[in-house]
C-alpha positions, -999 to +999 in steps of 0.1 A: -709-046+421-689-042+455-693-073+478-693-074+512-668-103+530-703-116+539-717-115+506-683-132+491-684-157+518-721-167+508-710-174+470-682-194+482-706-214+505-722-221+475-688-228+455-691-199+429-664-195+412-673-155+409-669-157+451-632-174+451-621-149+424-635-121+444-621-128+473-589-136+456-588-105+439-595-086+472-570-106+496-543-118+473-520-086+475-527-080+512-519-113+520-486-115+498-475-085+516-482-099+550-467-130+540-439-113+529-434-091+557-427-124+581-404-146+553-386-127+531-382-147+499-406-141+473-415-169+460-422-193+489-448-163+502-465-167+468-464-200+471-481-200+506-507-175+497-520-197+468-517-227+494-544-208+517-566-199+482-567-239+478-573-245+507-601-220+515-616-232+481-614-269+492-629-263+525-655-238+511-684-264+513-674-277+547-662-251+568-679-220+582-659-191+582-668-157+602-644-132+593-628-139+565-598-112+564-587-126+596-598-163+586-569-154+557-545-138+579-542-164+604-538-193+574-511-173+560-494-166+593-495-205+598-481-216+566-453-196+573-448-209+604-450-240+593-425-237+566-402-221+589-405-251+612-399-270+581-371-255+570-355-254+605-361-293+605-346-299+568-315-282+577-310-296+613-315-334+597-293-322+568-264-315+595-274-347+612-264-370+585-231-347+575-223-352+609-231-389+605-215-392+565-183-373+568-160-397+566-127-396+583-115-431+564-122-447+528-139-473+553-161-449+566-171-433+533-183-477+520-205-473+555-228-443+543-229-459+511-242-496+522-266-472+545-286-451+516-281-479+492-302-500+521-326-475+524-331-476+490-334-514+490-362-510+516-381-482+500-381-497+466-395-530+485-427-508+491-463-513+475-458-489+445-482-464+450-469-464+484-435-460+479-449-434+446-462-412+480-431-414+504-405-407+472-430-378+463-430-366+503-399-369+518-373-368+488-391-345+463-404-319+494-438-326+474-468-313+502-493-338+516-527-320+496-503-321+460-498-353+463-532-363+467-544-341+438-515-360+415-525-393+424-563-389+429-560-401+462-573-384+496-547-368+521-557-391+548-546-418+522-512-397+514-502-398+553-516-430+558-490-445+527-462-422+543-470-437+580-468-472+566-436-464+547-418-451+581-432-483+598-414-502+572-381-485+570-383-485+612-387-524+615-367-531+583-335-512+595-310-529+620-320-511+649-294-487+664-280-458+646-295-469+616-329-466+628-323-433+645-311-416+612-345-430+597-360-417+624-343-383+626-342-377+583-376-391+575-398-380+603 
């Protein structure tokens, strides 16, 4: 039988499984293509094209959706976005602490050591499941909604353990430099 998007949308509303694979079925190609015609490398587009599938199958029971091609469309355009702005960010902190870590004397080179070893010191003095989170987030590149599914926790909880964890560092860390390159690599 040939569903309509309305029809598809209907059995996800209910959260049937025969919906979700419909539609993914229907839309995963499309989506890929689109995906890929705004970010070139494969896999991250796959990537974000299974993110929107879980997603739209997570908020299936909660949020009402009207046209779905373009619901699908704009979630992919997003993600990419997103992980562009990400990206962006990773590298620009990335030149940040070169910047900060080249050193020009042996002296310099003892300096960025004593500063990740104490931001090591600080993290590991984290609640575990806290400090399981922030490792997870910001030195593993592990997203916010994986997280949650690893640890059976809720996503509000996941930012609310990485929020704390920044608090921490922020008030933990001589203040100065220090707690800009928390500020600028963690944020």
């Amino acid at each position: 039988m040939n569903y309509s998007d309305q029809e598809l949308l209907a059995l996800l509303d209910k959260h049937q499984k025969l919906g979700f694979d419909l539609i993914f079925e229907r839309y995963w190609k499309r989506l890929y293509r689109y995906a890929n015609t705004i970010y070139a490398e494969e896999r991250i587009c796959e990537d974000i094209v299974q993110e929107v599938f879980i997603s739209l199958w997570e908020k299936s029971k909660t949020q009402k959706i009207f046209n779905l091609e373009a619901y699908l469309l704009r979630a992919v355009k997003f993600k990419v976005i997103n992980h562009l702005r990400d990206l962006k960010f990773t590298r620009e902190h990335q030149e940040v602490l070169n910047e900060l870590c080249v050193p020009a004397k042996a002296d310099q080179l003892l300096v960025c050591d004593d500063v990740e070893a104490l931001i090591h010191y600080e993290i590991d003095k984290l609640p575990p499941k806290c400090k399981r989170v922030f490792v997870l987030s910001r030195f593993e590149d592990v997203p916010n909604a994986e997280i949650a599914q690893q640890l059976n926790i809720s996503i509000r909880t996941v930012e609310k353990h990485i929020s704390d964890a920044l608090k921490h560092l922020r008030t933990s860390l001589p203040a100065g430099e220090l707690s800009l390159i928390i500020t600028l690599l963690f944020q």
